[in-house]
C-alpha positions as CSV (number, residue, x, y, z in Angstrom):
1,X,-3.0,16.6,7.5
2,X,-0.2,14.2,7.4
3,X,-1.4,12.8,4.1
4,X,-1.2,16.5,3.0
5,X,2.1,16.9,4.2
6,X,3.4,13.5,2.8
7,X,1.9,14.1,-0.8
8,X,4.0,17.7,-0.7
9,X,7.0,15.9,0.8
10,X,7.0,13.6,-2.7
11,X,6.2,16.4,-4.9
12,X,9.2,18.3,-3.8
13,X,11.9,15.4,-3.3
14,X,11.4,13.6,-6.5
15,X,13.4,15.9,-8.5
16,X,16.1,14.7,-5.9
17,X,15.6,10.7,-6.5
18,X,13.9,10.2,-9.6
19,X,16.6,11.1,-12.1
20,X,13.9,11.7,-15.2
21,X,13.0,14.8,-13.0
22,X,16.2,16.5,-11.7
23,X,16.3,18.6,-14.9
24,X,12.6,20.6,-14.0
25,X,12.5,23.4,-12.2
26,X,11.1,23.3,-8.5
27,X,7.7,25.0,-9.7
28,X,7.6,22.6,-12.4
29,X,7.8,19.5,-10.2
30,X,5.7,20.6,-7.4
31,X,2.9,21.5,-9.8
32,X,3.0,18.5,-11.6
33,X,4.1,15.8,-8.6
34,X,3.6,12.4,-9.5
35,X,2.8,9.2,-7.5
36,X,6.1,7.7,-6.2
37,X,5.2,5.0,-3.6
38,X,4.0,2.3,-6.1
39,X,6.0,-0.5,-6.8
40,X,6.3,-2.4,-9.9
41,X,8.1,-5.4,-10.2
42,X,9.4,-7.0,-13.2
43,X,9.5,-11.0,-12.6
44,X,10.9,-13.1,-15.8
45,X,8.7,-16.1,-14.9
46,X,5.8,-14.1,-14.5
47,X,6.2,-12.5,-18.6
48,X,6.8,-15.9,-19.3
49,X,3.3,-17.1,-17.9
50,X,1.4,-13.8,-19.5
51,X,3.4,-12.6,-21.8
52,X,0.8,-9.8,-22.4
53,X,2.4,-8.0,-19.2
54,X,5.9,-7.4,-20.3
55,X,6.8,-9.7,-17.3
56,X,5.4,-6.9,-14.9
57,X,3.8,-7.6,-11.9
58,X,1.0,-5.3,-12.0
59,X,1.7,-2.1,-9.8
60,X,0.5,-1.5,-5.9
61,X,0.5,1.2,-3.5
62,X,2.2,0.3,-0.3
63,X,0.2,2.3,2.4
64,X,-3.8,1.1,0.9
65,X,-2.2,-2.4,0.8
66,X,-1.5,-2.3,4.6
67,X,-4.5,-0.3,5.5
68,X,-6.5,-3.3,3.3
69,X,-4.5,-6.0,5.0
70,X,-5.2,-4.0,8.6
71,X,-9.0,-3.6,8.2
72,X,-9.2,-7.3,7.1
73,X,-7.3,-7.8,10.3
74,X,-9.3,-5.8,12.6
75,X,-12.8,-7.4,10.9
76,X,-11.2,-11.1,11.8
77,X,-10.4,-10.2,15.0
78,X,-13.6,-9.1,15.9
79,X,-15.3,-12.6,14.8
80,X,-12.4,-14.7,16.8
81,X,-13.0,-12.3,20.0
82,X,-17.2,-13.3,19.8
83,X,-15.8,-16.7,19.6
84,X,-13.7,-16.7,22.8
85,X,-16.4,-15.1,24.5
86,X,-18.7,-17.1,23.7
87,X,-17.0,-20.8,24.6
88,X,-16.4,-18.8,28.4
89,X,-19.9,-17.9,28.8
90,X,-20.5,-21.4,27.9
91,X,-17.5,-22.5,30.4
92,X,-18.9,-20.2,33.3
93,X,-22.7,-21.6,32.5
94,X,-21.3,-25.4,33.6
95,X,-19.1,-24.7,36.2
């Protein structure tokens, strides 16, 4: 539901902050919304090192890269807890 709600939210607003869009009618923009929450960088030592790119880093959505970075987290922290438990079953076994 919130994702629902978000994707409206940017369908609706960008006529507001994307300047290429202010001139399109509301029906327009909320028919034909476009993704707004990637970022793309453009880094002059990077076009230098691949000049194929322009000197763009490539693109990224912000919200899969923290749910990525937040399941990798949750998968470590699952090994490092067995871990722990493990060394105070071992602790408890010789005291």
């Amino acid at each position: 539901l919130a994702g629902i709600i978000g994707n409206l939210t940017d369908r609706i607003l960008q006529g507001f902050f994307l300047p290429a869009y202010q001139d399109q009618g509301f029906l327009t923009r909320l028919a034909q919304g476009y993704v707004v929450d990637f970022l793309d960088f453009k880094l002059p030592l990077y076009g230098k090192l691949f000049p194929q790119t322009g000197g763009h880093w490539p693109s990224f959505n912000v919200a899969d890269s923290c749910i990525c970075i937040a399941a990798f987290l949750l998968i470590l922290s699952t090994f490092l807890s067995e871990k722990k438990s493990k060394k105070e079953q071992e602790a408890e076994t010789k005291a």
